[in-house]
N, CA, C and O atoms as a Tripos MOL2 file, in Angstrom:
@<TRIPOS>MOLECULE
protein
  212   211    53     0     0
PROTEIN
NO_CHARGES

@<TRIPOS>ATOM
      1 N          12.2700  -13.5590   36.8450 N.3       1 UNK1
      2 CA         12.3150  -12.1420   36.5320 C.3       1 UNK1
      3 C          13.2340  -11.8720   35.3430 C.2       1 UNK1
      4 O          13.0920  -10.9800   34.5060 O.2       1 UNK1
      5 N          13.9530  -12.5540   35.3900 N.am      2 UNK2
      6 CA         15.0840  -12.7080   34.0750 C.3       2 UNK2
      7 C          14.6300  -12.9060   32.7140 C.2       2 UNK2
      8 O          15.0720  -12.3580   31.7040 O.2       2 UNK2
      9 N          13.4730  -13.9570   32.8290 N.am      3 UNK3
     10 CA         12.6260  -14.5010   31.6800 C.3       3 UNK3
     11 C          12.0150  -12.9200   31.2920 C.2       3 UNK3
     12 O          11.6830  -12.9430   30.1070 O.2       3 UNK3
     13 N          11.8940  -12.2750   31.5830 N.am      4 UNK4
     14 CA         10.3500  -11.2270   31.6030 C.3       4 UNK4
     15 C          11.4790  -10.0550   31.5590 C.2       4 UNK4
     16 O          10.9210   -9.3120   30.7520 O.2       4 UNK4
     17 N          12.4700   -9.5170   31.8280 N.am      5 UNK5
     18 CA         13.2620   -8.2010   31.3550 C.3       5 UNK5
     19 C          13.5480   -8.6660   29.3080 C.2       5 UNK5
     20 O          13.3850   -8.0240   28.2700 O.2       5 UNK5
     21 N          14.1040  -10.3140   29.6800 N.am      6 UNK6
     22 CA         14.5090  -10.1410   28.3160 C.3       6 UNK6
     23 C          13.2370  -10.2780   27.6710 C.2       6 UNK6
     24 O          13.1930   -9.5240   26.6990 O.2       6 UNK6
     25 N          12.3440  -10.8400   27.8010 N.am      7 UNK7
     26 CA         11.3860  -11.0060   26.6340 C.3       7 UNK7
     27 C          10.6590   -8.8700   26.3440 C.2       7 UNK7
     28 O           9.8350   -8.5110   25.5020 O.2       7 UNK7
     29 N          11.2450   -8.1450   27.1860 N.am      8 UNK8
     30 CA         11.0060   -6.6380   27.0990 C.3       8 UNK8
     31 C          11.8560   -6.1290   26.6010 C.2       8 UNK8
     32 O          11.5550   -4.9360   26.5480 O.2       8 UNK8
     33 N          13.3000   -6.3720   25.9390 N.am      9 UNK9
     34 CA         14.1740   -6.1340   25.6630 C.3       9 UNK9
     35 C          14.1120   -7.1990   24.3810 C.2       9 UNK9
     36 O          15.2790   -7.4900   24.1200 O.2       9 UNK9
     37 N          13.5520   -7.6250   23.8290 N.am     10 UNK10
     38 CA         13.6910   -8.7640   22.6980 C.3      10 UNK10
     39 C          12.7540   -7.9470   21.7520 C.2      10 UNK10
     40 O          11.6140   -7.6790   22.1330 O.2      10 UNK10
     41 N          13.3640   -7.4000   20.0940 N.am     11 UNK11
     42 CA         13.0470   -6.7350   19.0300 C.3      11 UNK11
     43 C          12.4060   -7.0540   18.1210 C.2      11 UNK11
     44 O          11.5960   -6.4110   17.4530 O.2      11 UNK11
     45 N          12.8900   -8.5080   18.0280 N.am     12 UNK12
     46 CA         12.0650   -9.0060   17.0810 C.3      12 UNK12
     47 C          10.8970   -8.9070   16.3730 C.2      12 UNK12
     48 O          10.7930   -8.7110   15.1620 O.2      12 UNK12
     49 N           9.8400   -9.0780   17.3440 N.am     13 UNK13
     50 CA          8.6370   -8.9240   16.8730 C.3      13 UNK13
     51 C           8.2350   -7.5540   16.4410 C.2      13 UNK13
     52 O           7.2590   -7.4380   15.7010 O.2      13 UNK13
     53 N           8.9570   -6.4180   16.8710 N.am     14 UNK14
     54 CA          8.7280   -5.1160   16.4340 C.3      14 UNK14
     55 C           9.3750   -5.0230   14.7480 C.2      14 UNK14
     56 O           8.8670   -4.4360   13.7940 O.2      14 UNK14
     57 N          10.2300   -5.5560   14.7790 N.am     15 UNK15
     58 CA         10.7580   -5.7030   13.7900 C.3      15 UNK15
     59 C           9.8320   -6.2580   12.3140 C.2      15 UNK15
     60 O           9.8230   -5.6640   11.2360 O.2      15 UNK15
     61 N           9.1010   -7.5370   12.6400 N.am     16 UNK16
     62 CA          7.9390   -7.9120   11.8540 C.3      16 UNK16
     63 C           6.6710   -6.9830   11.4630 C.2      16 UNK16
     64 O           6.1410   -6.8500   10.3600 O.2      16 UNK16
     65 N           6.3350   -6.3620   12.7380 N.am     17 UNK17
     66 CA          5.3700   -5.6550   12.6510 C.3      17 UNK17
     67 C           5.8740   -4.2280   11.1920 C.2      17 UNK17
     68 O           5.3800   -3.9770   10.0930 O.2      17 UNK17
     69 N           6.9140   -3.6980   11.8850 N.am     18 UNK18
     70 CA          6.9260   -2.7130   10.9570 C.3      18 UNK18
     71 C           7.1700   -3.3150    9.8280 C.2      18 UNK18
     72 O           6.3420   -3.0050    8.9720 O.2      18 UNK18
     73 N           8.0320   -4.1120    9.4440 N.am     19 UNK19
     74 CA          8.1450   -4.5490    7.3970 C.3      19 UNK19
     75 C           6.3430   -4.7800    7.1710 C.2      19 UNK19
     76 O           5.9220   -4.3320    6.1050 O.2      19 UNK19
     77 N           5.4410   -5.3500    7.9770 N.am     20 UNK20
     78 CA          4.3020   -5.2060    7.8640 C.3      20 UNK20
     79 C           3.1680   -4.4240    7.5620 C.2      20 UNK20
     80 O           2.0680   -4.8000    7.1550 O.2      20 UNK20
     81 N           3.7270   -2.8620    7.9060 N.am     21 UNK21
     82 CA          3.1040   -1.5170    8.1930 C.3      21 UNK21
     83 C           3.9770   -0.5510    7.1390 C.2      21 UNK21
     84 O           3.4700    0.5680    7.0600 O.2      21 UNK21
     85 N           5.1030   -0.7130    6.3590 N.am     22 UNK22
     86 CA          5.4050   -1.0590    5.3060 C.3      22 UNK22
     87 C           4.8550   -1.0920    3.9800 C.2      22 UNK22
     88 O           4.6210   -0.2970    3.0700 O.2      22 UNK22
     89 N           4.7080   -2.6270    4.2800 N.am     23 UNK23
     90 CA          4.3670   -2.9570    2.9890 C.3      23 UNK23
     91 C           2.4360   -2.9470    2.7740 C.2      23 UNK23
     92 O           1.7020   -3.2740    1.8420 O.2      23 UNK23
     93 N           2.2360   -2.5020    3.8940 N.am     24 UNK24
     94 CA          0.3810   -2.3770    3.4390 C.3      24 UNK24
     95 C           0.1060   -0.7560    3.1660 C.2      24 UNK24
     96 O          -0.9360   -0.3290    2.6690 O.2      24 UNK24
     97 N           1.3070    0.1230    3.6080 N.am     25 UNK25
     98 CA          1.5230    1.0510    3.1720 C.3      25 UNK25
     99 C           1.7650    1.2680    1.7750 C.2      25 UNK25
    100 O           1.0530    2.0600    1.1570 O.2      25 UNK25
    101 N           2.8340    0.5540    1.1340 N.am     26 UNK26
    102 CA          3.1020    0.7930    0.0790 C.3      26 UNK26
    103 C           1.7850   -0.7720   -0.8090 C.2      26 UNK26
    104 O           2.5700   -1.3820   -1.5350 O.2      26 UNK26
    105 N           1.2830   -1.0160   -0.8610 N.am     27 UNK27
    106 CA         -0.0560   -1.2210   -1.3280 C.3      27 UNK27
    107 C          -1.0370   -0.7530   -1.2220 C.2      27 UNK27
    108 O          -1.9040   -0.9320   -2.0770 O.2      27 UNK27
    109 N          -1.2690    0.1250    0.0270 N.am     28 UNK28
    110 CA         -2.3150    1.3410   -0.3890 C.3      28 UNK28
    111 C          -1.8500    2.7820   -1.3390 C.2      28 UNK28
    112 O          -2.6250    3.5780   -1.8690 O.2      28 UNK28
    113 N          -0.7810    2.8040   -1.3490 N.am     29 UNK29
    114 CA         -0.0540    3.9410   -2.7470 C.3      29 UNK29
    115 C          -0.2780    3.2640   -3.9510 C.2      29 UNK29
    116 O          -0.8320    3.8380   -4.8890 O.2      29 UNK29
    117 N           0.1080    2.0640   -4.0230 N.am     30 UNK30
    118 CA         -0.0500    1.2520   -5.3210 C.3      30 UNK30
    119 C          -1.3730    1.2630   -5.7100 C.2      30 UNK30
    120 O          -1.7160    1.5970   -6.8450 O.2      30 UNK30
    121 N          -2.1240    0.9270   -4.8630 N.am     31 UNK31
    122 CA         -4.0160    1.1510   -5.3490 C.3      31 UNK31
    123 C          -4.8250    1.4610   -5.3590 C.2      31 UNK31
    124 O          -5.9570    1.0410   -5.5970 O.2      31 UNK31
    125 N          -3.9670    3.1090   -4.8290 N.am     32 UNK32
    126 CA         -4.4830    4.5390   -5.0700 C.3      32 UNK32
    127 C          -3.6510    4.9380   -6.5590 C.2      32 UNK32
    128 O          -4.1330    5.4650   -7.5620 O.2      32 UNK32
    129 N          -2.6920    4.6330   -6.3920 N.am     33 UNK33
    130 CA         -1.7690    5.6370   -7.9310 C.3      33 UNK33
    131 C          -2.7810    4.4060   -9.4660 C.2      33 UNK33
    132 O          -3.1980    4.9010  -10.5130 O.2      33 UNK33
    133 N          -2.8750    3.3300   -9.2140 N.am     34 UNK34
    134 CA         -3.6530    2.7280  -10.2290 C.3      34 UNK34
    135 C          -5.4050    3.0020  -10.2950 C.2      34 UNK34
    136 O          -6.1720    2.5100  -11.1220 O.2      34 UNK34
    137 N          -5.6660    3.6980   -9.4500 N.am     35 UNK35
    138 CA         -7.1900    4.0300   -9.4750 C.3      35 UNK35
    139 C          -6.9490    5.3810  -10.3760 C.2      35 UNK35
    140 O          -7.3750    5.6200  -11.5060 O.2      35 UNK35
    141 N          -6.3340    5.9870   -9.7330 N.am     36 UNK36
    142 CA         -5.9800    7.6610  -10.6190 C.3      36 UNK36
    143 C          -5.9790    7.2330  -12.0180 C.2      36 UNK36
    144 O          -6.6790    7.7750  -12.8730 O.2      36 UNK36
    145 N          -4.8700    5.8630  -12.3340 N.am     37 UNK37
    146 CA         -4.8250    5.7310  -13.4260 C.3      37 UNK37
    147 C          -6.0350    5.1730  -14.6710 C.2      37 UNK37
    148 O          -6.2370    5.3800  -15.8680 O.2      37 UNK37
    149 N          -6.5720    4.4660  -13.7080 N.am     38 UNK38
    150 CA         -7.9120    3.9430  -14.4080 C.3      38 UNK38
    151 C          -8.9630    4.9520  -14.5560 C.2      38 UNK38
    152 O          -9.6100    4.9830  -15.6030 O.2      38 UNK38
    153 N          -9.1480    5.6180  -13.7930 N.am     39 UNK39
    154 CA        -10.0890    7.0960  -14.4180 C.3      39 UNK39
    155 C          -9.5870    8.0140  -14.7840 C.2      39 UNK39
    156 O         -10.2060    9.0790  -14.7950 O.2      39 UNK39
    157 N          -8.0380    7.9110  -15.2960 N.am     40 UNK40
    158 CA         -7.6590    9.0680  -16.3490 C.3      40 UNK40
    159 C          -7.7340    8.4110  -17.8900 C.2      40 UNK40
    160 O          -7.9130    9.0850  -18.9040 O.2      40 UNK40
    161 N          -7.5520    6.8970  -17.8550 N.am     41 UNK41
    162 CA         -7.8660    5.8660  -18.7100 C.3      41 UNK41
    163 C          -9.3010    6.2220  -19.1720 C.2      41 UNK41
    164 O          -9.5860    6.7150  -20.2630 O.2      41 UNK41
    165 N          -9.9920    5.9630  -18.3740 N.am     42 UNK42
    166 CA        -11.1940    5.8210  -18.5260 C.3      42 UNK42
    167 C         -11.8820    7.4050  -19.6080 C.2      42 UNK42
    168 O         -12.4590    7.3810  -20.6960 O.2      42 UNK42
    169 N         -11.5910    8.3200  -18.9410 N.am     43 UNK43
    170 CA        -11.6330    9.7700  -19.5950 C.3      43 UNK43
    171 C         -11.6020    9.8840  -20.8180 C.2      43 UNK43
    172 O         -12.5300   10.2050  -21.5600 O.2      43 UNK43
    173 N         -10.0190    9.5040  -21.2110 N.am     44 UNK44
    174 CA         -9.1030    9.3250  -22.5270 C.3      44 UNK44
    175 C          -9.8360    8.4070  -23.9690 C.2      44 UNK44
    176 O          -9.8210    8.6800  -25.1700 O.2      44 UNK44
    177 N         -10.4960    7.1440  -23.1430 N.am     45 UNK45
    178 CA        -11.7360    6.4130  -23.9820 C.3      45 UNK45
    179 C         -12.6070    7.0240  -24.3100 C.2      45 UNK45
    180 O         -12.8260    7.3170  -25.4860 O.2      45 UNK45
    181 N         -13.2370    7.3250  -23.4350 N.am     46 UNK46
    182 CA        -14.3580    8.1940  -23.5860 C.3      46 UNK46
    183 C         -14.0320    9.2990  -24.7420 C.2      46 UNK46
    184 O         -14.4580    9.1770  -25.8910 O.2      46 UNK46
    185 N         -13.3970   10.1600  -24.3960 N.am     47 UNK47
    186 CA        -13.2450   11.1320  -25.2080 C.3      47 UNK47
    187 C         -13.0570   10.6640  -26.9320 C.2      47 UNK47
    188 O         -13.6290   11.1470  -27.9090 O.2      47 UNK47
    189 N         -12.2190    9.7460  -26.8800 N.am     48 UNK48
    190 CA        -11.9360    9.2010  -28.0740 C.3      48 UNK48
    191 C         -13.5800    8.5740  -28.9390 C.2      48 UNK48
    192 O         -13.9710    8.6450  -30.1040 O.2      48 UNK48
    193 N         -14.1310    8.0310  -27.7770 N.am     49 UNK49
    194 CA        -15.3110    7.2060  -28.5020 C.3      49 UNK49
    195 C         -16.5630    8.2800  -28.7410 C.2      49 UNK49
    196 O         -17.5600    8.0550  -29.4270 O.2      49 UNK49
    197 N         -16.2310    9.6520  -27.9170 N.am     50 UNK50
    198 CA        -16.9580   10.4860  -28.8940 C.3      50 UNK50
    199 C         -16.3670   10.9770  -29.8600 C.2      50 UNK50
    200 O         -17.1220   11.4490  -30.7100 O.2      50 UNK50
    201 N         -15.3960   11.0440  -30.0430 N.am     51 UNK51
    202 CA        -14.7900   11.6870  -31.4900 C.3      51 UNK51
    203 C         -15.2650   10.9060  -32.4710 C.2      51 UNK51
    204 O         -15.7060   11.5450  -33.4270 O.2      51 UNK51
    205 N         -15.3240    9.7350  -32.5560 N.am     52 UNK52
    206 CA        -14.7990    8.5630  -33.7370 C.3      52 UNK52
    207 C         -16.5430    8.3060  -33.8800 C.2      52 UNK52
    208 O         -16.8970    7.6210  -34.8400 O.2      52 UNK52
    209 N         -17.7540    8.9130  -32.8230 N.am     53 UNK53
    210 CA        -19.2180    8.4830  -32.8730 C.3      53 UNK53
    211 C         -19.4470   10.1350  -34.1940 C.2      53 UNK53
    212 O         -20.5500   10.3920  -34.6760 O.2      53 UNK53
@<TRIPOS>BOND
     1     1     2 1
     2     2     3 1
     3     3     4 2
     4     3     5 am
     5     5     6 1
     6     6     7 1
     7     7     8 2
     8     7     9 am
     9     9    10 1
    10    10    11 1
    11    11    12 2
    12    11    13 am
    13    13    14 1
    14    14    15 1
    15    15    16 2
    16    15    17 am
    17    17    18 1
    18    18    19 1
    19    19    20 2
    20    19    21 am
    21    21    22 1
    22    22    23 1
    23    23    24 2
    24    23    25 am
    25    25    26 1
    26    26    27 1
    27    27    28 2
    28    27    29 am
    29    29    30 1
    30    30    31 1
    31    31    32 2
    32    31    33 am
    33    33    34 1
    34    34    35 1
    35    35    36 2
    36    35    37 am
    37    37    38 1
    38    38    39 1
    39    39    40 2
    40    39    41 am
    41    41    42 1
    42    42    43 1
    43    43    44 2
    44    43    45 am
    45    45    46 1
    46    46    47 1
    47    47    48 2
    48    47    49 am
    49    49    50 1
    50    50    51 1
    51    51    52 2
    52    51    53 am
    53    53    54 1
    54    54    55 1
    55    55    56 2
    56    55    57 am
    57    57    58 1
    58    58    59 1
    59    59    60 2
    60    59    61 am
    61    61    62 1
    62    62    63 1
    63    63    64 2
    64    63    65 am
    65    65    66 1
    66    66    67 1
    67    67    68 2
    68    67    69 am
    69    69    70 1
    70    70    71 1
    71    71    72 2
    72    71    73 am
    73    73    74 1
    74    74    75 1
    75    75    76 2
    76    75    77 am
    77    77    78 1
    78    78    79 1
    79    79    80 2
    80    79    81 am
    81    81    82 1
    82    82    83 1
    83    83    84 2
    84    83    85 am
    85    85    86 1
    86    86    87 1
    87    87    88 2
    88    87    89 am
    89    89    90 1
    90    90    91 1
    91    91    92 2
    92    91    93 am
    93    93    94 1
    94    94    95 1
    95    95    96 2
    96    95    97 am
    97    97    98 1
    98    98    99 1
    99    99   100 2
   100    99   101 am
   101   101   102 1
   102   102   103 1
   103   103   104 2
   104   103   105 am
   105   105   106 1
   106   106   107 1
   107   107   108 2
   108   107   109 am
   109   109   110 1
   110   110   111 1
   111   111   112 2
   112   111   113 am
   113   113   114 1
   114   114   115 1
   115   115   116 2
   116   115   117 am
   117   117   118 1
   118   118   119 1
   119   119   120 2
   120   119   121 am
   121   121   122 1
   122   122   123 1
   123   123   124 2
   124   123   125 am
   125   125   126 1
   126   126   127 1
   127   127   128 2
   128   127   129 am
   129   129   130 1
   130   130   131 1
   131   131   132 2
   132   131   133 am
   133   133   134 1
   134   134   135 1
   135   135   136 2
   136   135   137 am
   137   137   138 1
   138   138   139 1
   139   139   140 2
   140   139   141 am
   141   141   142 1
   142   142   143 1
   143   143   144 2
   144   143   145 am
   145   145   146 1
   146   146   147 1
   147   147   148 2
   148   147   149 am
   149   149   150 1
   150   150   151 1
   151   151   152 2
   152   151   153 am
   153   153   154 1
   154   154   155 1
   155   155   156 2
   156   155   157 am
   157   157   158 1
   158   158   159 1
   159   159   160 2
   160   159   161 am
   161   161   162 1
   162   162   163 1
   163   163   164 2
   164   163   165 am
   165   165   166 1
   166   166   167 1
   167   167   168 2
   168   167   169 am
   169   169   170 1
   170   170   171 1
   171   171   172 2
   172   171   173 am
   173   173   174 1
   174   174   175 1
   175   175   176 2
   176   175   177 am
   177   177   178 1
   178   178   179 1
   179   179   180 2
   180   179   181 am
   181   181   182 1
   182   182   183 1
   183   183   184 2
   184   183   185 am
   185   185   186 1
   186   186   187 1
   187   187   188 2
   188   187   189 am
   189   189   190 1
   190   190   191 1
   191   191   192 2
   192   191   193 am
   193   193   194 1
   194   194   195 1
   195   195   196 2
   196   195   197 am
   197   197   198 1
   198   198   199 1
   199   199   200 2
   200   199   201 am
   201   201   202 1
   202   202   203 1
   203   203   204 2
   204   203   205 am
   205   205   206 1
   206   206   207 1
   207   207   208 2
   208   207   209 am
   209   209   210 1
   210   210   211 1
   211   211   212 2
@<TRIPOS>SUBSTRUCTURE
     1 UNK1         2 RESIDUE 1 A UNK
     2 UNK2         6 RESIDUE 1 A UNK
     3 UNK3        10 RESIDUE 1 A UNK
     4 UNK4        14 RESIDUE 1 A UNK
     5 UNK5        18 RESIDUE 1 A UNK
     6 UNK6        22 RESIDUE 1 A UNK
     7 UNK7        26 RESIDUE 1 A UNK
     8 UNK8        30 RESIDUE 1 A UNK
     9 UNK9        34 RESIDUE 1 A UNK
    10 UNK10       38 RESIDUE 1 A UNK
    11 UNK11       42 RESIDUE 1 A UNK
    12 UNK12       46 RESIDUE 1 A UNK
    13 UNK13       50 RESIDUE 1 A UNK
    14 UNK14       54 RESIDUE 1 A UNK
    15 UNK15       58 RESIDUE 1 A UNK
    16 UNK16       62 RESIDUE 1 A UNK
    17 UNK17       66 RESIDUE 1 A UNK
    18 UNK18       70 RESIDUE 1 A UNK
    19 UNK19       74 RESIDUE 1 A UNK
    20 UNK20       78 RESIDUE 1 A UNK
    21 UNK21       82 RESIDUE 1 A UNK
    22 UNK22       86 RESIDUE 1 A UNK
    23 UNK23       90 RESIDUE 1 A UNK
    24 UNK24       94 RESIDUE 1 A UNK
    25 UNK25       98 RESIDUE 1 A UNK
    26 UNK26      102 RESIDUE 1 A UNK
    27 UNK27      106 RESIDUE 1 A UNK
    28 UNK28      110 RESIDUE 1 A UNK
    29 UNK29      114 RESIDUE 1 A UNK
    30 UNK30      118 RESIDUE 1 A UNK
    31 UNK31      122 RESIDUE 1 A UNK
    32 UNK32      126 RESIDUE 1 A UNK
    33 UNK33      130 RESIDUE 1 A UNK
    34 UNK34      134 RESIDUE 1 A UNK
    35 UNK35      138 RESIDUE 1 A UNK
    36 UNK36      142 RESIDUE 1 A UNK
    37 UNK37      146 RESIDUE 1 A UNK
    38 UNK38      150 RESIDUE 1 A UNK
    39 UNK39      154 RESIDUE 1 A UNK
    40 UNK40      158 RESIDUE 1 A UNK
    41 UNK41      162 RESIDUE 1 A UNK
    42 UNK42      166 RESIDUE 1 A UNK
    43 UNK43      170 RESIDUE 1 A UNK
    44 UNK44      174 RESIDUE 1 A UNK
    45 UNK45      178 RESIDUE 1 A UNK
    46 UNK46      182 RESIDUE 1 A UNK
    47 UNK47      186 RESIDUE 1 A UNK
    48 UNK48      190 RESIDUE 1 A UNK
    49 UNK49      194 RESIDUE 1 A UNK
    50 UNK50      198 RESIDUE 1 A UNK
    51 UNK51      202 RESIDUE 1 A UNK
    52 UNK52      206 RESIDUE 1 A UNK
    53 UNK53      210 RESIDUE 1 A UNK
């Protein structure tokens, strides 16, 4: 019974999980804020390659 309170009382693995939930967090911001950027990119070309046609 001893085995089984501490392994309920042991953090660790919560601990992994979240730096986990984290960092797939902050890679879905990252490749959302670079999509924004690629079709404001994308726009900016465009516009230019009708000017210069």
């Amino acid at each position: 019974m001893t085995h089984f309170t501490a392994f309920l009382k042991d953090e660790n693995g919560a601990t992994a999980i979240e730096y986990g939930l984290i960092a797939s967090l902050i890679s879905v911001a990252i490749i959302v804020a670079l999509t924004a950027l690629g079709t404001g990119l994308n726009s900016t070309f465009t516009t230019i390659t009708a000017e210069l046609n």
